[in-house]
C-alpha positions as CSV (number, residue, x, y, z in Angstrom):
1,X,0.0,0.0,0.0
2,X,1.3,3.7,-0.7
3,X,2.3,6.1,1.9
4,X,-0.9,8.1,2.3
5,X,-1.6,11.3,1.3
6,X,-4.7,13.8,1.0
7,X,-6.2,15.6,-1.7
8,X,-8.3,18.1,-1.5
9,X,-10.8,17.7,-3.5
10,X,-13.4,20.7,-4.2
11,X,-16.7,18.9,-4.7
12,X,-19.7,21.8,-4.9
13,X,-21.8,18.9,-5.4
14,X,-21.0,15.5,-3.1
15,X,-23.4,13.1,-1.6
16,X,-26.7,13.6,-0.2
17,X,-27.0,16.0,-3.3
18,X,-28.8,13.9,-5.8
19,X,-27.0,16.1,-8.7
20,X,-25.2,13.8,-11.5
21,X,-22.2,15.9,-10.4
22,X,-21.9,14.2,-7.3
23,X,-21.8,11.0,-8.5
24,X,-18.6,11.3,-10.6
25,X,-17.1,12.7,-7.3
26,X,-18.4,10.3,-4.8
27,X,-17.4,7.5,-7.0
28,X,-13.6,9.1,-7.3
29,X,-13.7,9.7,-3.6
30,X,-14.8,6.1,-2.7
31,X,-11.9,5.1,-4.3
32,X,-9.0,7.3,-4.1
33,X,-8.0,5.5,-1.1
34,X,-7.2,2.3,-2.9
35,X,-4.0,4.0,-4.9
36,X,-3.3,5.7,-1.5
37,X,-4.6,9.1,-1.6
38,X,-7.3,9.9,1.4
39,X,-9.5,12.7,-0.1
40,X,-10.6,15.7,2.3
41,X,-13.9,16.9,0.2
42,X,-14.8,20.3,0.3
43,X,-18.4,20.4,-0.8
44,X,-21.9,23.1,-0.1
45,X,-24.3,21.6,1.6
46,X,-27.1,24.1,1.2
47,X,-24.2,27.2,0.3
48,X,-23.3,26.2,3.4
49,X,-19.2,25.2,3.2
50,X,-18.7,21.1,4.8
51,X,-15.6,19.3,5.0
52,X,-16.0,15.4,4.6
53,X,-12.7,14.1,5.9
54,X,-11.1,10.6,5.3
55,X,-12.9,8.1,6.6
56,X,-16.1,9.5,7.7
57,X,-19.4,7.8,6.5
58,X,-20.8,9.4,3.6
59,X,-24.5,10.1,3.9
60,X,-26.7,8.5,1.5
61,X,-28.6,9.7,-1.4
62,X,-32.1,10.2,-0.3
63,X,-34.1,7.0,-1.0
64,X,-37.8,8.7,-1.4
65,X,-40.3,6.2,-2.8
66,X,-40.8,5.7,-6.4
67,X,-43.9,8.1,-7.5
68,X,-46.0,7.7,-10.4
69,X,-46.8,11.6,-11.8
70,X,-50.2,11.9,-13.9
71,X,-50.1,13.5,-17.1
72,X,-50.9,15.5,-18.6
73,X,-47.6,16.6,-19.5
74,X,-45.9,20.0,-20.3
75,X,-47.2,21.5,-23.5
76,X,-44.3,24.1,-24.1
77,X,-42.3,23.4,-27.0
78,X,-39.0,21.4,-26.7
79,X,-37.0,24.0,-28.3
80,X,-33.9,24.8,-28.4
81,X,-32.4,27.4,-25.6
82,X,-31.9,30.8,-25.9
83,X,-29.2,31.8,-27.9
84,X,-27.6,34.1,-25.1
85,X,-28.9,31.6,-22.1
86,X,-24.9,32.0,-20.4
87,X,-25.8,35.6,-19.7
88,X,-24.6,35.5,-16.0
89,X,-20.3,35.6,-15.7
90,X,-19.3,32.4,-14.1
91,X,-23.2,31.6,-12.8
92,X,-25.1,32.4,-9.5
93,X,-22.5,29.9,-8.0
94,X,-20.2,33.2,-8.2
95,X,-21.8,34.2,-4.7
96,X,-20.2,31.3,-2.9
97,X,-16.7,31.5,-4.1
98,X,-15.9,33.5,-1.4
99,X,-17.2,31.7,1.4
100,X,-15.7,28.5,-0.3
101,X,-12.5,30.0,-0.4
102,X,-11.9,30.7,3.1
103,X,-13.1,27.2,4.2
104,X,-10.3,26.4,1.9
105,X,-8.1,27.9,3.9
106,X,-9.1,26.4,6.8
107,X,-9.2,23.1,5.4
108,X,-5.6,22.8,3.9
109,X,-4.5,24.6,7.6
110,X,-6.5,21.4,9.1
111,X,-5.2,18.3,7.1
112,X,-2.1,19.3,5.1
113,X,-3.0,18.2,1.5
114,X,-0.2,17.9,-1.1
115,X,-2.7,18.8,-4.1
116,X,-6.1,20.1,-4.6
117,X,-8.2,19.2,-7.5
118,X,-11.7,20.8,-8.5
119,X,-14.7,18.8,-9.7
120,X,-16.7,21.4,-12.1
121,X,-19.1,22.6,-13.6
122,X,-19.9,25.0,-11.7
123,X,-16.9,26.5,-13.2
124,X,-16.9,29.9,-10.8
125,X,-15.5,27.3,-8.3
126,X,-12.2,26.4,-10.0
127,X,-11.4,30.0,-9.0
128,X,-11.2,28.8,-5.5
129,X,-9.0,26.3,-6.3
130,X,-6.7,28.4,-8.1
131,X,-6.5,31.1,-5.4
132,X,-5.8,28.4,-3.3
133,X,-3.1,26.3,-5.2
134,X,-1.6,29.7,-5.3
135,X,-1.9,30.7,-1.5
136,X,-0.5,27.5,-0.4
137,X,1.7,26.5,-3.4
138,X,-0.1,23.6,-4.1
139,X,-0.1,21.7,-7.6
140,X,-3.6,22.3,-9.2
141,X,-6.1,19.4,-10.7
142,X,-9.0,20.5,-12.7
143,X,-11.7,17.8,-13.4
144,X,-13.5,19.1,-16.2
145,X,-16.8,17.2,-16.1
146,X,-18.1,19.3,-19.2
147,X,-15.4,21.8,-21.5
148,X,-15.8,25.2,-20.5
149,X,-14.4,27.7,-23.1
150,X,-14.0,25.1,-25.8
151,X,-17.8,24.0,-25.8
152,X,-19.5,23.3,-28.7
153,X,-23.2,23.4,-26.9
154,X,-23.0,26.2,-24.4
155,X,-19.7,28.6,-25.3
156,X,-22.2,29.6,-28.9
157,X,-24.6,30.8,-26.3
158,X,-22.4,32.8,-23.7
159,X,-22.7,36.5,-25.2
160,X,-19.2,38.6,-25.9
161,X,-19.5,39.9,-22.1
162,X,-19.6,37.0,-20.4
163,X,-16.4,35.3,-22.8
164,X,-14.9,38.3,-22.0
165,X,-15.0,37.5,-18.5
166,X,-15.0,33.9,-18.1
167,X,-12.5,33.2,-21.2
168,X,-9.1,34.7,-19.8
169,X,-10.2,33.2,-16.4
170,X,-10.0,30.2,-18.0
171,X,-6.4,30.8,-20.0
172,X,-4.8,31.7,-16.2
173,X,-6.4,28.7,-14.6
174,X,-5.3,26.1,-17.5
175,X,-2.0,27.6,-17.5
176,X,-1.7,27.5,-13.8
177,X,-2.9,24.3,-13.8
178,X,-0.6,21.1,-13.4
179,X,-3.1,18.7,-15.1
180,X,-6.4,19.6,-16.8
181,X,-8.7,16.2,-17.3
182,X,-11.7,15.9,-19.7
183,X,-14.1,13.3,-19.4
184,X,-13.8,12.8,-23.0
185,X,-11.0,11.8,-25.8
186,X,-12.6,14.4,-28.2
187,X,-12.9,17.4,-25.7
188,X,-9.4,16.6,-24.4
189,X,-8.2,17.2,-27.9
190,X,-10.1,20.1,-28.5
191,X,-8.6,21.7,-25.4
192,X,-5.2,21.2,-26.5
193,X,-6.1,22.9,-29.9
194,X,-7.5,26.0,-28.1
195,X,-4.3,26.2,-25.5
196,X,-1.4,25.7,-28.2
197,X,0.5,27.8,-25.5
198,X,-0.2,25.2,-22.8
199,X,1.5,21.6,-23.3
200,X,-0.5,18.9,-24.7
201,X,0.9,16.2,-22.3
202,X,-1.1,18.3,-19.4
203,X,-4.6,17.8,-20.6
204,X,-6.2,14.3,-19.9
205,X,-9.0,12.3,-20.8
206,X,-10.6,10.5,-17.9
207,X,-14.8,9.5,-18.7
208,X,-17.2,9.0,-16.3
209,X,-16.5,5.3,-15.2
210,X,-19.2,2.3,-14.6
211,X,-20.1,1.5,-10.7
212,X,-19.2,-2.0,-9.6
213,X,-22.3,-2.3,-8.0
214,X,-25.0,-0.5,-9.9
215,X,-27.4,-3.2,-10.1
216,X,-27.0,-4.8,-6.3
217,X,-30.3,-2.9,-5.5
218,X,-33.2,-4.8,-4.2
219,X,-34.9,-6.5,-7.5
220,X,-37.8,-4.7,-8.9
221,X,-40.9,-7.1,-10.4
222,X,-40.8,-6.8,-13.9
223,X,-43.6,-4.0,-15.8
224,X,-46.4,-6.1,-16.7
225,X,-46.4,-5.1,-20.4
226,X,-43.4,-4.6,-22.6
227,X,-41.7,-1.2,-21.6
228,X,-39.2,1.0,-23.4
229,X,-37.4,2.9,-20.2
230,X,-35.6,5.9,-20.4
231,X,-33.6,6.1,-17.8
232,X,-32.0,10.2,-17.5
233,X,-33.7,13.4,-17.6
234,X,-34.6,16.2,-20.0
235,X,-33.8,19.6,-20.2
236,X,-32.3,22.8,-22.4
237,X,-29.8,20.4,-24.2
238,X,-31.2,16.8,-24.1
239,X,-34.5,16.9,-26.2
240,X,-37.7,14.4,-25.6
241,X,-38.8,15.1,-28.9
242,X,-37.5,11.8,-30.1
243,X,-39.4,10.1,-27.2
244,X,-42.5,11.4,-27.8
245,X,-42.4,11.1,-31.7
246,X,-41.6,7.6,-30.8
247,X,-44.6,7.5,-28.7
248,X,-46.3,8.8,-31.3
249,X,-45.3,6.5,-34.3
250,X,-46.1,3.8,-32.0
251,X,-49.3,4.4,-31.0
252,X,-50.4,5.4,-35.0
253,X,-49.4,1.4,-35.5
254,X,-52.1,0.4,-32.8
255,X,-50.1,-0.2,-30.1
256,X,-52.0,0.0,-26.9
257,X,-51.2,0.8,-23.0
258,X,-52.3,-3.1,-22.3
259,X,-49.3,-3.9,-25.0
260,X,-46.7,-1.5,-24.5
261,X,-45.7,1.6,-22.4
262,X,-42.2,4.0,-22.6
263,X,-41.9,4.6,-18.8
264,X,-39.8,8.2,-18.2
265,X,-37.7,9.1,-15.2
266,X,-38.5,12.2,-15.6
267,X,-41.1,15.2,-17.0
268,X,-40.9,16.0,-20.8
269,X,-41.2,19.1,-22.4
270,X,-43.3,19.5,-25.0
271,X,-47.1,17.0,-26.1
272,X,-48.0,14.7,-27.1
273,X,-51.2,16.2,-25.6
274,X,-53.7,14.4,-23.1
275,X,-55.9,13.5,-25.1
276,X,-53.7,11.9,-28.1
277,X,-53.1,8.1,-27.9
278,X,-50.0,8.3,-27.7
279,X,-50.1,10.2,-24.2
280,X,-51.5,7.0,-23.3
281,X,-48.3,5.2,-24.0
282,X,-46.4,7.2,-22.1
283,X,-45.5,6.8,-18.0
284,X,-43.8,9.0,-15.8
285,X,-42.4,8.1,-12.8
286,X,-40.3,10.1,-10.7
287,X,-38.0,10.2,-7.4
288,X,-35.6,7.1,-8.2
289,X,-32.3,7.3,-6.4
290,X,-29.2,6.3,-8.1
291,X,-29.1,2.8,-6.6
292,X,-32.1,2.3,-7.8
293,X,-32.0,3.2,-11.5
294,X,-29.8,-0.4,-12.2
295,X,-32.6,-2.6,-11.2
296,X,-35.2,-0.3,-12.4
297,X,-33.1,-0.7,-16.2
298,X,-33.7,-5.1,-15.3
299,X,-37.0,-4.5,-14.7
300,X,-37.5,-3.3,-18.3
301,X,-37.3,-4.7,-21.6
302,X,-35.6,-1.9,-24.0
303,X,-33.7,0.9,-23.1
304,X,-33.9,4.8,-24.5
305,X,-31.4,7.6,-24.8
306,X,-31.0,10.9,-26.6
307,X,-27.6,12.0,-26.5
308,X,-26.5,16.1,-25.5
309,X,-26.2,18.3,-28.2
310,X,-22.7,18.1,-28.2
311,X,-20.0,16.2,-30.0
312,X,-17.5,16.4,-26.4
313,X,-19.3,14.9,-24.0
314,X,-20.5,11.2,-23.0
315,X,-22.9,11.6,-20.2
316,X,-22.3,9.7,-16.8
317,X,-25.8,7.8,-18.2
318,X,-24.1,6.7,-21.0
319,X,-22.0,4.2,-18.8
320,X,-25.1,3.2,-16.8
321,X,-26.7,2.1,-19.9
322,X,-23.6,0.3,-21.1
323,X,-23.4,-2.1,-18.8
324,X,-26.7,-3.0,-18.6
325,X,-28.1,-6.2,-21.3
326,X,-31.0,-4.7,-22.2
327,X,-31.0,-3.8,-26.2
328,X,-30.8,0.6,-26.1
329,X,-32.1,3.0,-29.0
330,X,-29.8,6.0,-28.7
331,X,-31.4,9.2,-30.5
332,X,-28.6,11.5,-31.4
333,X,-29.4,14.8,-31.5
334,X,-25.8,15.6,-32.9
335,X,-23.1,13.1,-34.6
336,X,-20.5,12.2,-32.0
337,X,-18.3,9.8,-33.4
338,X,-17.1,8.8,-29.8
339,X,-19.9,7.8,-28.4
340,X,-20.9,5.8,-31.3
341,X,-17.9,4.6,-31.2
342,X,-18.3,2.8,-27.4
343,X,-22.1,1.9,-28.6
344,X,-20.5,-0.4,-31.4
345,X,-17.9,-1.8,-29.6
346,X,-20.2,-2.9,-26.7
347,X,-22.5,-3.8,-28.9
348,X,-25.0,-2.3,-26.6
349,X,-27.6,-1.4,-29.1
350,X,-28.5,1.1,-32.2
351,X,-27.3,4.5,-32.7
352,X,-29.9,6.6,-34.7
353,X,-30.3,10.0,-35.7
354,X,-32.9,12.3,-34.0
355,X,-35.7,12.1,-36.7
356,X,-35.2,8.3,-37.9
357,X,-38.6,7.6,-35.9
358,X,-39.7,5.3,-38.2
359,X,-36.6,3.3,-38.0
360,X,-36.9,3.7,-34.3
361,X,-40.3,1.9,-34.0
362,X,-39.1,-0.9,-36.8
363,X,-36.9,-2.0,-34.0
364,X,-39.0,-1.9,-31.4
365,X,-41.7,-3.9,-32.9
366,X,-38.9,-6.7,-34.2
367,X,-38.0,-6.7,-30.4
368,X,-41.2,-6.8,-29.4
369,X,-42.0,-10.0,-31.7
370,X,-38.9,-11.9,-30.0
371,X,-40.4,-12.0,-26.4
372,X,-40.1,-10.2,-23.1
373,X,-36.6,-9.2,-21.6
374,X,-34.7,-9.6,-24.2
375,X,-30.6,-10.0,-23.3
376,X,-27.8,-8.2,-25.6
377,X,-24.9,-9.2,-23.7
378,X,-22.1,-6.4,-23.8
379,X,-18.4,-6.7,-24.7
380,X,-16.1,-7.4,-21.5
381,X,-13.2,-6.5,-23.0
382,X,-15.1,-3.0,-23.9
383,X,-16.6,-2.4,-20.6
384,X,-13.7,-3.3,-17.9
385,X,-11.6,-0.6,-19.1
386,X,-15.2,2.2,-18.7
387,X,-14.8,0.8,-14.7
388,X,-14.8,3.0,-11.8
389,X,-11.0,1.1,-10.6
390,X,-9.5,1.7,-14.2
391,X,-10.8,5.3,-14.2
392,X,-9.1,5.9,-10.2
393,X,-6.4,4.2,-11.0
394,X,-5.7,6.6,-13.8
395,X,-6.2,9.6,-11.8
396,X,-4.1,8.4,-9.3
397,X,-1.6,8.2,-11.4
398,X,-2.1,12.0,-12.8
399,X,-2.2,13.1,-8.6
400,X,1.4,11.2,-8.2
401,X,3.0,12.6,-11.3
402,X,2.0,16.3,-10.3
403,X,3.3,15.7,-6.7
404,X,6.3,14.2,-7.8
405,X,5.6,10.8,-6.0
406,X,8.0,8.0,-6.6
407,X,6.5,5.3,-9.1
């Protein structure tokens, strides 16, 4: 085992939080240990500044019940966001940066870390860590769970003020920085285009990683018709347009409730409305905790996903729905070669284009024709490398090579 050492590790978003932040954090925290670095978290808990230090229990994720929600459902258009919607400089999470920073202080006063790292978005707080690498002379880890400047979904929205703010911010910290990670190949590359000045060697790609035991939940009895499950959430850049045109194409064949239903974890935006048959198809059910969503996925028989409208990013659900067997439709709102890419080597399902409905509900009916819970067994040799102990042992590695820790 290692000598041990801490990290501090800037988390605005750790357990209880149910944000999808936190789980790329927790997961990293959980095992850190392992490759010998004890993580002091530094995390808001209500803006409130907490310190989770080595060792201590980590609350757990609030385990509401399951709750069926009624339709009907939101008839606002799906569109896409405003074009300036990045008005606000660095986001309303500017306002805790100061408070942040001053637990900080106390914090690397307290337990003596020999790096920090920051876990964003939000990005205001990797100007903690940089004020605090600096104050302390520590080496500096961002963990980029989305770009920042180099986005191809957001950055066309953020209007000349706020790039004129948030853009050198970024050049200092990436400069500062002794390692930068992406959670992508492709975003990596495209920050080492946009920083020529900076060396390529110090940007890394690190994805979100695959829990070891994300389906040990309590078994859920299997939905008594044949359900499509889409298992994430909607919002400004994940459309459930597909979902519903699905729905949609679906119920213009005849399907029926007592045949089929496409069960959502979350609200959509945008018809079909109430009265439509295809409304019927449709089942909304909300509250699942994390732990949950792996035997939720068993209890189904097909699995949906529309990607981000991004070609940099792989969402954490992406790996969720990896390593599950059911057969997946991924709707993709945007080519991204990488993440069809890790859909064809797992062999995890079919990657379609946002409008290829038709095509959609082809597949679905074939499937449907073959039986109940139908199995597509992944690729090992794909997934093992997309676990959380690859993933930790990788940024391990980063965290000893900026600390100058012996091999």
């Amino acid at each position: 085992m290692p000598d041990r050492r801490r990290l501090l590790y800037i988390c605005p978003e750790f357990p209880p939080s149910r944000a999808t932040g936190a789980i790329r954090a927790a997961r990293f925290a959980a095992h850190l240990p392992d490759h010998g670095w004890d993580p002091v978290v530094l995390t808001l808990r209500d803006h409130r500044p907490e310190v989770v230090v080595p060792g201590a229990a980590v609350q757990p994720v609030p385990t509401d019940p399951v709750q069926r929600v009624p339709l009907p459902l939101s008839p606002a258009a799906d569109d896409a966001p405003p074009f300036h919607s990045e008005w606000l400089p660095f986001g309303e999470a500017m306002a805790d940066v100061p408070r942040l920073t001053r637990a900080g202080h106390a914090a690397i006063a307290a337990h003596r870390p020999e790096a920090i790292m920051v876990n964003a978005p939000p990005n205001a707080f990797c100007l903690t860590a940089g004020r605090l690498a600096r104050a302390h002379g520590l080496p500096l880890v961002i963990d980029h769970r989305d770009p920042w400047m180099p986005c191809d979904q957001r950055g066309p929205r953020r209007p000349f003020w706020t790039r004129v703010l948030e853009g050198p911010a970024e050049r200092r910290l990436v400069k500062q920085a002794a390692a930068v990670i992406l959670n992508t190949e492709r975003a990596r590359d495209a920050y080492r285009t946009y920083y020529p000045q900076v060396l390529a060697g110090r940007f890394h790609a690190i994805r979100n990683a695959m829990a070891d035991n994300f389906f040990d939940g309590p078994a859920m009895a299997p939905f008594p018709v044949f359900t499509l499950l889409y298992p994430g959430s909607f919002g400004p850049y994940v459309s459930a347009l597909p979902v519903v045109e699905l729905a949609r194409e679906l119920a213009q064949r005849g399907l029926t409730p007592e045949q089929l239903r496409i069960v959502l974890t979350a609200q959509p935006r945008g018809g079909p409305a109430p009265d439509e048959p295809a409304a019927r198809l449709i089942q909304v059910i909300d509250r699942v905790p994390q732990h949950a969503m792996g035997p939720l996925m068993l209890a189904a028989d097909m699995l949906l996903a529309v990607s981000q409208r991004s070609t940099l990013r792989l969402p954490l659900k992406t790996f969720d729905i990896l390593q599950s067997t059911r057969p997946v439709i991924l709707f993709q709102q945007v080519p991204n070669p990488e993440l069809e890419a890790l859909y064809a080597a797992a062999g995890a399902g079919d990657v379609l284009n946002a409008g290829e409905i038709t095509r959609a509900a082809d597949i679905v009916c074939a499937t449907m024709a073959a039986g109940r819970h139908p199995e597509r067994p992944r690729d090992p040799a794909v997934l093992d490398p997309l676990r959380i102990g690859p993933a930790t042992a990788a940024l391990a590695g980063i965290l000893d090579d900026v600390t100058g820790a012996p091999a």
